[in-house]
N, C-alpha and C positions, 0 to 999 in steps of 0.2 A: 818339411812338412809342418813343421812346429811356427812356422812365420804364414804361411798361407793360414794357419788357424786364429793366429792374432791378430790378422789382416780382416779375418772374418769378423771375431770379437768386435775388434774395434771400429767398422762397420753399422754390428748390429746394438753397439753402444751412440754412432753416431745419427743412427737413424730417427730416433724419437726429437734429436734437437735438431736437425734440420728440417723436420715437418714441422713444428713448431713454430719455428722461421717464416713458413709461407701461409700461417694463420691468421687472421686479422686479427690486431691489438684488441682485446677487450675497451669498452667504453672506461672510460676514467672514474676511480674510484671516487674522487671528490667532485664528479660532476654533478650539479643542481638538478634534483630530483623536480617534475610537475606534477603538482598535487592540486587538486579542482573537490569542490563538495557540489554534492548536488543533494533536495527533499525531497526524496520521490514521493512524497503524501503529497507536497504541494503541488508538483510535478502532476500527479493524474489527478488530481482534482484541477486545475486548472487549465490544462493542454483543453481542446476545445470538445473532445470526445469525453474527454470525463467530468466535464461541466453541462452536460449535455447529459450525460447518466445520473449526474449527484442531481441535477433536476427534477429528473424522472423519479428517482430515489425519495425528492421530497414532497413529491406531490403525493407518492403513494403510501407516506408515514403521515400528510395531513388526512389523507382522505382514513385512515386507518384509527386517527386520532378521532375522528368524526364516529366512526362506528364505536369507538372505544368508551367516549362519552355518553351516547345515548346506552349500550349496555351501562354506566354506571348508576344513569336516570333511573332506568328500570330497575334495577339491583337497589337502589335508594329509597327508589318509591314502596316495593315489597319490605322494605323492611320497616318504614315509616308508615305502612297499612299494617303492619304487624304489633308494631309500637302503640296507635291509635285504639285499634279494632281488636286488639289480640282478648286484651280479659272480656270483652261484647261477644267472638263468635264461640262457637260450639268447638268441642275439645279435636273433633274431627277437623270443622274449616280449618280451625290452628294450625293443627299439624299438616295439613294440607297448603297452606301458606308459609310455614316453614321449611316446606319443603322446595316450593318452589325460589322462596329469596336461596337457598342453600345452591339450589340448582341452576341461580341466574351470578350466584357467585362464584361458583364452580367454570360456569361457560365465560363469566369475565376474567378468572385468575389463565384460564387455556388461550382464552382469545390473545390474552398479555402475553402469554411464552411464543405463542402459535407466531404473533406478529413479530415477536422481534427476533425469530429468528430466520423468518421470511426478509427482514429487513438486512441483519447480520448477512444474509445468503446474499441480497440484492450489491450489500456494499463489496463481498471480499469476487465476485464473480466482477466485478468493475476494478475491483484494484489488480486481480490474477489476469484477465484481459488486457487492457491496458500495459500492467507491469511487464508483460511476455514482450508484448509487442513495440515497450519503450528500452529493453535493452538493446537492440540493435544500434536504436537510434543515441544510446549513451554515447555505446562502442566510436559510432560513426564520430559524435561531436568529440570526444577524449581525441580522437586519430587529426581531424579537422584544427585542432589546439595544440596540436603536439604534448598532450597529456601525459604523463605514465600513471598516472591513478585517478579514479575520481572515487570518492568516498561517500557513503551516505551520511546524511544526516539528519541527526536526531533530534529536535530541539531537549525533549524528554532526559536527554540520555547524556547529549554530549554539552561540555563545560562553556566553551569557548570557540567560537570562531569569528575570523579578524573578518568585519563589515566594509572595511574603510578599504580592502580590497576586492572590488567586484570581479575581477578575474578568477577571484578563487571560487565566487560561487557561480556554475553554470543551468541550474536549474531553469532559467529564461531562456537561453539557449537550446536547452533539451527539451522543454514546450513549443518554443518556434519550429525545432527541426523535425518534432513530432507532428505538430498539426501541416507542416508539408508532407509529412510522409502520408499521413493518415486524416486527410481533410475532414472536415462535420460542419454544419449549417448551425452550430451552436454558438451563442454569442461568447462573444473575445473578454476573457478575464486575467488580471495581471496576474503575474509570477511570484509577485512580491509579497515577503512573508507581513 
């Protein structure tokens, strides 16, 4: 009895190394890693849908600039009638006119927050759009390159990347493979930083 139990033992001592056996080798510890950077700012700003929106984006900060001016005019002119005319009118018109410059600087100081956060709203609803719907298309080109990373980048942030290898940057790739995914009647802008 005592050999049938050491038969067993040694058995369920052999069983973990011969499963092992029919594992497949791990990849090589020293095997060269693929690393690609891509600028996803440049990236949605210049694929053809986000040059198409940063467009639309600027026609509606000039046209906003336009309204923004003319409240200054008026806001300028109240105060330079008040400047002129203030010791000429009556203690009432005065206060009556400083009320008004008070209350056209008031509607310029809101106009100024009101737009640029309508503007702020217009730019991160174009980059959260876009940015959803260009990770697939990262995935696809990393897979297409045989990648194992691609990293973003930051010009702001990060120190150093080697130019003089365009392989490593795929950011023209991820704009090309985007605007096939996701066509736009937007004129063609390069990639290049």
């Amino acid at each position: 009895m005592n050999r049938s139990i050491l038969k067993i033992l040694f058995a369920a001592l052999l069983l973990p190394t011969l499963g092992a056996a029919q594992t497949p080798a791990p990849a090589a510890a020293g095997a060269p890693v693929k690393i690609a950077w891509v600028n996803m700012d440049q990236a949605i700003l210049t694929c053809d849908e986000g040059a198409k929106m940063y467009a639309e984006i600027q026609q509606f900060i000039e046209a906003k600039n336009v309204e923004l001016d003319n409240l200054r005019k008026e806001a300028e002119n109240l105060r330079t009638k008040l400047s002129v005319q203030g010791s000429k009118l009556t203690d009432e018109a005065r206060m009556d006119l400083e009320q008004q410059a008070e209350i056209k600087d008031t509607d310029l100081q809101r106009f100024q927050q009101d737009t640029q956060r309508d503007i702020n709203g217009r730019r991160d609803r174009m980059t959260n759009t876009i940015g959803k719907r260009m990770m697939p298309v990262v995935e696809q080109v990393a897979k297409a390159k045989a990648l194992d990373a691609i990293l973003l980048y930051n010009p702001a942030r990060d120190l150093w990347i080697n130019d003089d290898n365009p392989a490593l940057n795929v950011t023209e790739d991820i704009v090309k493979a985007y605007n096939q995914a996701y066509p736009s009647s937007a004129p063609k802008v390069s990639a290049k930083p």
